[in-house]
N, C-alpha and C positions, 0 to 999 in steps of 0.2 A: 461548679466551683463555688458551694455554698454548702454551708451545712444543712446534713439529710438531704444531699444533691447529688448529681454525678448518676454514673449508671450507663446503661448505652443508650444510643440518641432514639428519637422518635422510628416509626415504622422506613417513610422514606430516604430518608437522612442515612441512617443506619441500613439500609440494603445497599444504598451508594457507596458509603464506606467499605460495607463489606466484599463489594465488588471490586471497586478499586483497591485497595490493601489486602485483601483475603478475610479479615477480624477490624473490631474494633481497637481490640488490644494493639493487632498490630499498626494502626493510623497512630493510639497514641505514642507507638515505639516512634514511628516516620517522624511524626511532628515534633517529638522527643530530639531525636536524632538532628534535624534542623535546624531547630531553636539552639542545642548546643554547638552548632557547626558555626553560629553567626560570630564572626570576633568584635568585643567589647560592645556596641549596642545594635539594635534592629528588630526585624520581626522575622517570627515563621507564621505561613499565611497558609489557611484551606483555602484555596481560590476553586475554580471551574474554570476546568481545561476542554475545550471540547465539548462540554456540557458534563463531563465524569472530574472528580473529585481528585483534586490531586495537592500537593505541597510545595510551600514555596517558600524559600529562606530569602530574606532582601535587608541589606544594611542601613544602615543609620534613620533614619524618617521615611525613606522609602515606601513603596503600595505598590499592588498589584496595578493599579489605575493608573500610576505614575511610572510602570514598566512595561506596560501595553498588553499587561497578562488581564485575565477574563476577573470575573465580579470575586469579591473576594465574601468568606464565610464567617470565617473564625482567623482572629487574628493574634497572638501572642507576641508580647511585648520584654524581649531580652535587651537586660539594660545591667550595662558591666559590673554592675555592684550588687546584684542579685544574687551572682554566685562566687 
């Protein structure tokens, strides 16, 4: 998220994604797909489910830590005036 950035993740990072989603592409469709499901503001979160990689939509200030869900990764920040 920076100019001349972006690309797909590091070697382990990205076999985890690949496993859990199928593609890179397709994690960003998931986390795509989440971030717009959240109404007016919240997050979509990469958290670790199980130790495997998975996605997580939580409203308003909300966290993985704060829903009993596992460590969180990556976290995006949907705020109603964004779109």
């Amino acid at each position: 998220m920076k100019k001349g950035g972006g690309g797909t993740p590091p070697a382990d990072l990205g076999k985890a994604l690949d496993a859990a989603f199928t593609s890179f592409a397709a994690f960003k469709d998931a986390l795509t797909r989440s971030a717009m499901g959240v109404f007016r503001l919240g997050w979509a979160w990469l958290v670790l489910d199980a130790g495997k990689p998975a996605i997580l939509g939580l409203p308003n200030q909300d966290s993985p830590s704060h829903a009993g869900e596992g460590p969180a990764t990556v976290g995006l920040d949907v705020w109603e005036h964004a779109y």
